[in-house]
C-alpha positions as CSV (number, residue, x, y, z in Angstrom):
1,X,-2.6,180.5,106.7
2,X,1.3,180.5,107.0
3,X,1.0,184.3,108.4
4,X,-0.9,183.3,111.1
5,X,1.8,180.9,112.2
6,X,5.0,182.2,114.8
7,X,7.1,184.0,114.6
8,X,5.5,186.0,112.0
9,X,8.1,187.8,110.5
10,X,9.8,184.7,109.6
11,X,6.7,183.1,108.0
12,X,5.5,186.4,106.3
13,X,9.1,185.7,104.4
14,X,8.8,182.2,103.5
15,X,5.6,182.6,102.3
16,X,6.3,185.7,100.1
17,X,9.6,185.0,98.6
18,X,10.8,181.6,99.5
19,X,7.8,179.5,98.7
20,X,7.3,181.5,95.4
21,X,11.0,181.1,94.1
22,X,13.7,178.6,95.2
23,X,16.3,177.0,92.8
24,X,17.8,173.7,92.4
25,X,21.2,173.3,93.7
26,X,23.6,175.1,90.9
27,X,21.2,177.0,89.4
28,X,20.9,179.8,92.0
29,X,20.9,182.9,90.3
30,X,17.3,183.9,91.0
31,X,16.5,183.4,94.6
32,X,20.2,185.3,94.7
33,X,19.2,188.4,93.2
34,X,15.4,188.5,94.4
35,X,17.4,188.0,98.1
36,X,19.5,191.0,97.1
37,X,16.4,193.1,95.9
38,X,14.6,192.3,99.1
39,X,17.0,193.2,101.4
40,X,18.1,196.5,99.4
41,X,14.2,197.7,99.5
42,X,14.2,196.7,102.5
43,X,17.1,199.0,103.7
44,X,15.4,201.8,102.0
45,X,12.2,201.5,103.5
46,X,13.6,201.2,107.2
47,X,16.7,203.3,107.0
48,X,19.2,200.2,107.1
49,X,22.7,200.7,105.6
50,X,23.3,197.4,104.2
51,X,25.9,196.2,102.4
52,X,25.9,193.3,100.1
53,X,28.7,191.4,98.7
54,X,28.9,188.4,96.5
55,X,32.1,186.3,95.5
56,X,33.2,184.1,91.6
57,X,31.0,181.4,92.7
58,X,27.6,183.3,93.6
59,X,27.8,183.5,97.8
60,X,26.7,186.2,99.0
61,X,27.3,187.9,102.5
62,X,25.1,191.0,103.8
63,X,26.0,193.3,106.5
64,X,24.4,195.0,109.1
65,X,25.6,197.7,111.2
66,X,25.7,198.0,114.8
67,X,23.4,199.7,116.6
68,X,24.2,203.3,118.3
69,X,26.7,202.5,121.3
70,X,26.9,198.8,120.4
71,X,30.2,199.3,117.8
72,X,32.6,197.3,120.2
73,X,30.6,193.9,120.2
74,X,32.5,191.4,118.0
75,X,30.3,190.9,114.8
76,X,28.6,187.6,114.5
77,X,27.5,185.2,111.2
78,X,24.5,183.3,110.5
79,X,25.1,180.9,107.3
80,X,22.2,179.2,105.7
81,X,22.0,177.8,101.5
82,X,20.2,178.9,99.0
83,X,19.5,175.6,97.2
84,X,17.1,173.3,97.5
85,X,16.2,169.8,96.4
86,X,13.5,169.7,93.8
87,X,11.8,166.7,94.2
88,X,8.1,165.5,93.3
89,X,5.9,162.6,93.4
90,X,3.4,163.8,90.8
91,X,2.7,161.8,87.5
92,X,2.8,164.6,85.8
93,X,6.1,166.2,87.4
94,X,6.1,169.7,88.7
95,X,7.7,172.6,87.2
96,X,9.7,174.4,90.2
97,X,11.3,176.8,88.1
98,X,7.8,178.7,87.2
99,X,5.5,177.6,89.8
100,X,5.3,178.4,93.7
101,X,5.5,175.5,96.2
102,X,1.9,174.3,96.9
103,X,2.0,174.3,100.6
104,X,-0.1,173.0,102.7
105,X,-0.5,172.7,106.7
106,X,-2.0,170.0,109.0
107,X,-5.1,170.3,110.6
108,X,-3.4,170.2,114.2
109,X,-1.3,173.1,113.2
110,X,1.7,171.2,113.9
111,X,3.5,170.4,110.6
112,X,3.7,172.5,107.7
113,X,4.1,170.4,104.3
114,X,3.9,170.3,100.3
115,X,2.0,168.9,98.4
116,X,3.5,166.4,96.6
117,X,6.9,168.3,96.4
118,X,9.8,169.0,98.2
119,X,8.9,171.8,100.7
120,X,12.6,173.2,100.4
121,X,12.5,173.9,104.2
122,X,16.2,172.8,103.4
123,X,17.8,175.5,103.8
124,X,14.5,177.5,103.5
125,X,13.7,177.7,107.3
126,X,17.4,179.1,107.6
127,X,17.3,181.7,105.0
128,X,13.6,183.0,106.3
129,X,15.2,183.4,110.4
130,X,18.5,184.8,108.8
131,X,16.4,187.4,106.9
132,X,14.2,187.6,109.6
133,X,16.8,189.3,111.8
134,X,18.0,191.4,109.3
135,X,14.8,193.7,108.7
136,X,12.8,193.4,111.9
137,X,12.6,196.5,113.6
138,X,11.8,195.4,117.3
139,X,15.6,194.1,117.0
140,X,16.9,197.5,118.5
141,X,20.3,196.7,120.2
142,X,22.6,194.5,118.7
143,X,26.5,193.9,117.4
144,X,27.6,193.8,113.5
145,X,25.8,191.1,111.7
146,X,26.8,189.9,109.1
147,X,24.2,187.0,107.1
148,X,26.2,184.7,104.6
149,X,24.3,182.5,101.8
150,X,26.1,179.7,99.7
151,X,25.3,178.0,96.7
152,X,24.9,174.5,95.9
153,X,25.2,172.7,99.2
154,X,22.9,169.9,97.9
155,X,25.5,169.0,95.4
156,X,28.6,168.6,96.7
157,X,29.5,171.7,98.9
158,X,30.5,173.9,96.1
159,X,29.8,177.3,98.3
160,X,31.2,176.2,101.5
161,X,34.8,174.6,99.3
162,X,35.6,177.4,96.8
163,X,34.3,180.8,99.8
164,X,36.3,183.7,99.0
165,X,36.4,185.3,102.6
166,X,38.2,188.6,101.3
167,X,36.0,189.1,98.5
168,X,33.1,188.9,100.9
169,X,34.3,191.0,102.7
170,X,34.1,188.4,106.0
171,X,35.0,189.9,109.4
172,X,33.0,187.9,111.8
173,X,35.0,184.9,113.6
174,X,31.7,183.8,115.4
175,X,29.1,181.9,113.1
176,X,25.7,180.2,113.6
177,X,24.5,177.9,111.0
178,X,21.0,177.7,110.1
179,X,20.6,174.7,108.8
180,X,20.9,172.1,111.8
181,X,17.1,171.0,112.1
182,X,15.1,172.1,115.2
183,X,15.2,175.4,115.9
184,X,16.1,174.5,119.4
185,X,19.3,173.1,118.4
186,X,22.2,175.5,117.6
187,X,24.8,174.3,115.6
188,X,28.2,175.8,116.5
189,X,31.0,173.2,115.1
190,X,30.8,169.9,112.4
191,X,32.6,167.4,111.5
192,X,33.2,168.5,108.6
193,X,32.7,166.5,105.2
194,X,35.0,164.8,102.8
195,X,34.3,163.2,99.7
196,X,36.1,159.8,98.5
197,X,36.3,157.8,95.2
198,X,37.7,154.4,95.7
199,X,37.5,151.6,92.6
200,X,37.7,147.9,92.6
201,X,38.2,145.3,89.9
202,X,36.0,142.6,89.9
203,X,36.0,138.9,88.5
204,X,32.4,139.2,86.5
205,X,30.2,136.2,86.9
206,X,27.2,135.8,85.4
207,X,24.5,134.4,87.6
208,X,22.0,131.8,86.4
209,X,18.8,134.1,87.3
210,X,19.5,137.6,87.0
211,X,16.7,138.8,88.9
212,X,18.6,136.9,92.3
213,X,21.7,138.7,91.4
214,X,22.8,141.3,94.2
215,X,26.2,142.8,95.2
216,X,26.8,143.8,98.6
217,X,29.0,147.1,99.5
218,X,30.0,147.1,103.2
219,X,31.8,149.7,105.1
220,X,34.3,147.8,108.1
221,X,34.9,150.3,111.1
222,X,33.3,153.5,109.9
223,X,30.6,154.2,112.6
224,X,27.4,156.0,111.3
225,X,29.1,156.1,107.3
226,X,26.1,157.9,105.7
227,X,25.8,155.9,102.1
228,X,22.9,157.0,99.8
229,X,22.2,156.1,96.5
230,X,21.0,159.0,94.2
231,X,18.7,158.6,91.4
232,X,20.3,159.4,87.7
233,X,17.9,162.2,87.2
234,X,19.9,164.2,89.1
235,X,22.8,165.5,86.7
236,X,26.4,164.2,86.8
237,X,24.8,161.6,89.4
238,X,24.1,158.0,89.0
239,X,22.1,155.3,90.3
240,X,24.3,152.2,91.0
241,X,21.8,149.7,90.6
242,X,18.4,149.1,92.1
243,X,19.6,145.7,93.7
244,X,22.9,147.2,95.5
245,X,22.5,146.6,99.1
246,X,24.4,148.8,101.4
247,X,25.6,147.4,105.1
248,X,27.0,149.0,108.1
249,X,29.5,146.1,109.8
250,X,30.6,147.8,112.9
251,X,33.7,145.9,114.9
252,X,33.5,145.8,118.4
């Protein structure tokens, strides 16, 4: 099924290690190690001197030397995450944390989906091409590599916020991130993110029929504000309410 999709390599890794085991955002210590195992075997088998470092908050960065005669090209970075967002629709709920991702593709070939689960393609895709690169073999000539995976991106950014550049040993000042969408698309630069708390007091009112009651949050000259409301199953997160409507107002 997924092996017989391109490019291969990348697929044959999804479908082996990343569809089998993948961690909710903070709780990344498997897919870490199995990552680490992976590669290390990997380096065996082919002859690859790779080097793996990890810093206090679980990143990891891997290294891969240059090729024969290629030393002098400056080193370059791919960055994917090693979470994922564990979501299901099932009555029954789905246990990620002992069972594979049921994965599924459409009969045109075109889409490749879960069923009734999150697919974790998020950051999935990423870590499979990152890998990918490392331990194919018709990859003869190239510069230093070096492949970085964070932690908890999901969640607040935790890998990206607290990366300890000299404990991983970082010497790359070039990086590609993996986790920009189509694989056409290359992203090079962001706008970086910020989080904000801001609090109000309110005058509370009682209205006559509760079910009419709604409060309305609206952002004043902040094109494309992203404003989601996450569920309260998700730890240290909370619903606001079910009737909060969120509006973009943008001034002209």
């Amino acid at each position: 099924m997924l092996e017989n999709l391109e490019p291969k390599i990348v697929w044959y890794i999804l479908k082996i290690l990343l569809l089998k085991l993948r961690d909710l955002s903070k709780h990344e210590e498997r897919i870490r190690e199995v990552i680490k195992d992976f590669i290390l075997e990997s380096g065996k088998t082919n002859n690859n001197d790779f080097q793996i470092y990890q810093d206090g908050v679980g990143n990891i960065l891997i290294k891969k030397p240059a090729t024969s005669g290629q030393e002098s090209i400056p080193s370059i970075m791919l960055q994917a995450h090693l979470d994922m967002v564990c979501e299901t629709d099932k009555p029954e709920g789905f246990d990620f944390f002992n069972k594979g991702i049921p994965v599924r593709i459409q009969e045109n070939n075109e889409w490749v989906y879960a069923d009734g689960t999150s697919l974790g393609a998020d950051n999935g895709i990423g870590l499979a091409f990152a890998l990918a690169i490392l331990i194919d073999k018709s990859i003869d000539s190239h510069g230093p590599i070096e492949v970085l995976f964070t932690v908890n991106e999901e969640d607040g950014f935790d890998g990206a916020t607290h990366l300890d550049p000299k404990t991983l040993n970082i010497k790359s000042k070039l990086m590609i991130n993996l986790d920009g969408g189509p694989a056409e698309v290359v992203v090079i630069g962001s706008v970086c993110g910020r989080r904000v708390r801001f609090s109000k007091k309110f005058n509370w009112i009682s209205p006559e029929n509760i079910e009419d009651f709604s409060n309305r949050l609206t952002s004043n000259n902040i094109p494309n504000w992203y404003v989601g409301i996450i569920d309260k199953k998700e730890p240290g997160l909370v619903r606001l309410s079910k009737n909060i409507e969120f509006e973009e107002v943008l001034k002209k």
